[in-house]
C-alpha positions as MATLAB code, in Angstrom:
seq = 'XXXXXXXXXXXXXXXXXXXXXXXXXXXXXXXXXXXXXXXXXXXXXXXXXXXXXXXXXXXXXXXXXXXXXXXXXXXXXXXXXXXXXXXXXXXXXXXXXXXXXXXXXXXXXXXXXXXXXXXXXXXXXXXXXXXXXXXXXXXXXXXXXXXXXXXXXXXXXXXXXXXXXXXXXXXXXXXXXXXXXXXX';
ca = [
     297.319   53.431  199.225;
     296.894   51.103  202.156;
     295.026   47.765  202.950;
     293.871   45.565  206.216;
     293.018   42.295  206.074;
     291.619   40.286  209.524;
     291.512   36.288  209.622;
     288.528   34.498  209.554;
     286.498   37.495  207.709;
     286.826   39.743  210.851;
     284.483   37.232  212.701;
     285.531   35.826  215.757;
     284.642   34.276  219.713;
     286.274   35.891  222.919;
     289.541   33.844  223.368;
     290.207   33.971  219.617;
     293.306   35.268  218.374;
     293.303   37.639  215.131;
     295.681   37.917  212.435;
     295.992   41.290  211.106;
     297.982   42.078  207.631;
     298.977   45.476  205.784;
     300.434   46.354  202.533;
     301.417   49.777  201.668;
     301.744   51.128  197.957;
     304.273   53.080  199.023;
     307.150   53.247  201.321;
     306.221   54.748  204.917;
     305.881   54.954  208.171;
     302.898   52.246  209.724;
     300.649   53.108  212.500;
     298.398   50.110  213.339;
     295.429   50.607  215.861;
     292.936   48.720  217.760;
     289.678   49.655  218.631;
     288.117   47.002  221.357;
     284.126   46.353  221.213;
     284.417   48.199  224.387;
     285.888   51.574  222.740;
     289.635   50.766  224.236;
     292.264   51.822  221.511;
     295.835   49.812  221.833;
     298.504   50.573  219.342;
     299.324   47.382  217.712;
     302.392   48.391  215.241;
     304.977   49.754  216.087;
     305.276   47.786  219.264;
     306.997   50.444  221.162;
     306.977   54.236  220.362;
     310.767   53.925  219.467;
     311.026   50.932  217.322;
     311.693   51.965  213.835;
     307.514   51.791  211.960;
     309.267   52.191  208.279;
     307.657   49.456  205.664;
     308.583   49.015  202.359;
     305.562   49.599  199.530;
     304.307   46.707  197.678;
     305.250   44.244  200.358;
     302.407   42.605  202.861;
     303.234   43.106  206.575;
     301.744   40.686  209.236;
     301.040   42.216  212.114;
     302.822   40.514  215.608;
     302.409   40.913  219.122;
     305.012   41.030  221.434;
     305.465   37.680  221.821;
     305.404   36.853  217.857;
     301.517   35.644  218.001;
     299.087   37.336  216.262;
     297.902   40.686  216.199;
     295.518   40.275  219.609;
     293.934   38.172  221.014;
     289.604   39.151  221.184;
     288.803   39.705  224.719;
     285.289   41.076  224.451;
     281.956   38.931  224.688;
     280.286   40.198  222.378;
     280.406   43.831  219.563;
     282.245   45.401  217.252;
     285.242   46.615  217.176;
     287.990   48.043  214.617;
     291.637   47.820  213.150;
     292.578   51.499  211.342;
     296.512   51.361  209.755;
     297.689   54.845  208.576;
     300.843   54.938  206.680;
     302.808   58.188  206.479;
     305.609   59.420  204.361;
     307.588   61.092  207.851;
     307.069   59.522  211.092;
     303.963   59.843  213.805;
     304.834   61.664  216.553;
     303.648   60.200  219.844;
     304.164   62.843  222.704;
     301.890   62.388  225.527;
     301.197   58.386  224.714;
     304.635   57.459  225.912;
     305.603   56.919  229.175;
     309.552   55.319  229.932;
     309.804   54.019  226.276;
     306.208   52.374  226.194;
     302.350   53.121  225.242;
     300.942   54.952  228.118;
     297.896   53.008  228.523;
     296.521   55.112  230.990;
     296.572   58.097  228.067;
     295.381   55.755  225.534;
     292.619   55.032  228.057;
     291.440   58.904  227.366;
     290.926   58.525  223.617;
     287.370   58.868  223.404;
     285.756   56.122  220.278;
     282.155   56.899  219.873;
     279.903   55.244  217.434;
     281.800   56.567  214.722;
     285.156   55.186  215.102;
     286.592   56.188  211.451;
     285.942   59.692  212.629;
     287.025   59.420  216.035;
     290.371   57.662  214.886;
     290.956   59.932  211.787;
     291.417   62.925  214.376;
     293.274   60.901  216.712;
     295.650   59.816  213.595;
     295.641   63.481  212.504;
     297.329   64.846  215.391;
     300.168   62.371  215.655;
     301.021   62.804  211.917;
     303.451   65.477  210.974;
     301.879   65.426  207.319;
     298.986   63.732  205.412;
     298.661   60.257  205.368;
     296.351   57.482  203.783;
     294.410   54.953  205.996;
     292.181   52.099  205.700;
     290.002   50.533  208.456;
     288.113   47.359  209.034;
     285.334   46.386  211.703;
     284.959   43.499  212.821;
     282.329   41.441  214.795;
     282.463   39.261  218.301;
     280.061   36.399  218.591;
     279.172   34.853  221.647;
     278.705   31.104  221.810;
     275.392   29.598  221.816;
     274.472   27.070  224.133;
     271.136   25.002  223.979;
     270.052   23.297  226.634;
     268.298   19.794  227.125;
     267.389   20.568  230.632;
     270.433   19.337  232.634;
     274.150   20.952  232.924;
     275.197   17.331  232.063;
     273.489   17.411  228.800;
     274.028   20.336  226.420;
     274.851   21.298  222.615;
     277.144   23.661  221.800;
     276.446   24.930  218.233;
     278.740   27.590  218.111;
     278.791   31.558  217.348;
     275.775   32.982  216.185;
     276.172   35.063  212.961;
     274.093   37.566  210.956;
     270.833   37.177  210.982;
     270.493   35.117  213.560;
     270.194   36.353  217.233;
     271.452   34.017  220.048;
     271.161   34.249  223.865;
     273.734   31.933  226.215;
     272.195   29.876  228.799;
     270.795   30.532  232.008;
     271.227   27.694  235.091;
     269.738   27.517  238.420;
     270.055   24.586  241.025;
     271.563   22.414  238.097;
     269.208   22.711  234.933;
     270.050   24.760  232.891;
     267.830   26.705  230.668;
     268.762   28.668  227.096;
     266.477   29.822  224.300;
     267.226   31.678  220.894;
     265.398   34.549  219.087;
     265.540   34.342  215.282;
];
């Protein structure tokens, strides 16, 4: 009934920014979340509590932040984290996350995201909808840059993110040499 899609296979470096996109079968109201590597959820669509979240079925959706970039921008060093859109034939209802026409962060702040986060966010989801409503979610994975050493700060590869399967560890420095190593 619903579909996510993240750039770049949901695989990204802190400072990267992520392109999110939805399609609904049917017509509905969107909620888009966020789940952080470090359990934080933001409410990515609708922007503000009061901005009209009705889509149009069949049509793909790109998901904007305030200033008309992408969805977010990845802030973590390293984990995973998760995008969950729920689409609902009556609107979400939002009392208690809204605070002078905007998210209250600080109440977002107190949604607890355990290990589990399709649980966690399905009961979240559940009590702002008035009705049913279908959801999909996507994880996706923070890399942190690999740096390997050739014994001086002046002289240095970067290789880029380490992916699956392979385990990297950034470089350590002390009194201008720096040191790095890699497990895998």
């Amino acid at each position: 009934a619903i579909r996510i899609w993240l750039s770049n296979d949901g695989h990204y470096q802190r400072g990267d920014a992520a392109k999110v996109e939805v399609k609904s079968r049917d017509d509905g109201f969107l909620l888009v979340l966020h789940v952080d590597p470090d359990g934080h959820v933001r409410i990515l669509f609708p922007l503000d509590p009061n901005d009209n979240a009705h889509i149009d079925g069949g049509k793909k959706y790109e998901i904007i932040d305030r200033s008309g970039h992408e969805a977010f921008t990845v802030s973590s060093r390293s984990g995973q984290g998760t995008v969950y859109a729920a689409i609902s034939h009556d609107p979400f209802r939002f009392e208690g996350y809204v605070t002078s026409d905007h998210w209250d962060y600080a109440a977002l702040d107190n949604v607890r995201i355990s290990t589990k986060p399709e649980t966690d966010l399905n009961e979240f989801v559940q009590r702002l909808a008035r009705i049913d409503f279908d959801y999909d979610i996507l994880s996706y994975t923070v890399y942190e840059n690999v740096v390997y050493g050739q014994g001086t700060t002046n002289n240095y590869y970067n290789y880029g993110p380490a992916y699956p399967g392979y385990y990297g560890y950034g470089g350590y420095g002390y009194g201008g040499v720096s040191f790095s190593f890699s497990v895998g």
